[in-house]
C-alpha positions as CSV (number, residue, x, y, z in Angstrom):
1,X,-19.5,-4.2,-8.1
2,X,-16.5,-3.8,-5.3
3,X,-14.2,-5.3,-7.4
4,X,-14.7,-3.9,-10.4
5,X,-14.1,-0.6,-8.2
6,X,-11.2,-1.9,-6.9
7,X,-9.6,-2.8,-10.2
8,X,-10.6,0.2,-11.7
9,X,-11.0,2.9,-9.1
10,X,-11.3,5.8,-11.8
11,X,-15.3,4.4,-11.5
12,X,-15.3,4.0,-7.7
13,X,-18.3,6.5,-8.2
14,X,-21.3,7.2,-6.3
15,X,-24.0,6.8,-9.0
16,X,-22.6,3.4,-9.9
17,X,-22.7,2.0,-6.4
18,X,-25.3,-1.1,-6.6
19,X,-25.5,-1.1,-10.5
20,X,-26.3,-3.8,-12.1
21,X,-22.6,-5.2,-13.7
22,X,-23.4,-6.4,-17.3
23,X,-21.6,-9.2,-19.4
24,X,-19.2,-7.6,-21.8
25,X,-17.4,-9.0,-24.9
26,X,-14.5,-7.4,-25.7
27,X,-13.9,-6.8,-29.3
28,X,-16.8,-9.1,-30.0
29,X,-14.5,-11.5,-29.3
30,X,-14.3,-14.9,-26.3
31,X,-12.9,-12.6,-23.5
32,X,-15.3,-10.8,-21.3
33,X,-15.7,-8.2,-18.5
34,X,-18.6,-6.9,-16.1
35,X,-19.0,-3.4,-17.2
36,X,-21.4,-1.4,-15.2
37,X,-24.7,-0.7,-16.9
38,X,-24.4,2.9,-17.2
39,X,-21.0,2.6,-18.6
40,X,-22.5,0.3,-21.2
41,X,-25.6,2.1,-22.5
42,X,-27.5,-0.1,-25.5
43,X,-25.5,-2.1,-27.5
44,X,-23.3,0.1,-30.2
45,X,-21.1,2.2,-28.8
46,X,-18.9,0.6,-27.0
47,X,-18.5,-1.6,-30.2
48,X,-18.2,1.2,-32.2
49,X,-15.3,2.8,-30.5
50,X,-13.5,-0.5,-30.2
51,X,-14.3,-0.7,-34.3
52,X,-12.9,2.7,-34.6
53,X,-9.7,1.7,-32.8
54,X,-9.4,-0.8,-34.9
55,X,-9.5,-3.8,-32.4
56,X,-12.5,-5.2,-33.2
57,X,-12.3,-8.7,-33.8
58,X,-8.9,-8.9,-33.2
59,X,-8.3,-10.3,-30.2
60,X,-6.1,-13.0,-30.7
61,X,-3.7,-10.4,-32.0
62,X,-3.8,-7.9,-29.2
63,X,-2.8,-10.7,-26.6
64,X,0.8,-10.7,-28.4
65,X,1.1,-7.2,-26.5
């Protein structure tokens, strides 16, 4: 968890010290994170908002950035 923190210090918080860092696909795609449990609660909404950005599945097209 300390280096999620330090890559992404806007979650260096208190009530996510010692959570439990679960394995995230982004965009349902091959690339994956650690996301902190509580920042990943069930299975749908992250998905969802990465649907509604419209990034879903689209990986290969949002390395070109």
């Amino acid at each position: 968890m300390f280096r999620f923190r330090k890559h992404f210090p806007q979650y260096d918080l208190k009530e996510l010290y010692n959570d439990t860092l679960l394995h995230h696909h982004i965009v349902g795609e091959g690339q994956a994170v650690g996301v902190p449990s509580k920042l990943h609660p069930g299975l749908g909404w992250i998905h969802n908002a990465e649907k509604s950005a419209g990034i879903w599945e689209n990986d290969q097209n949002m390395l070109n950035y």
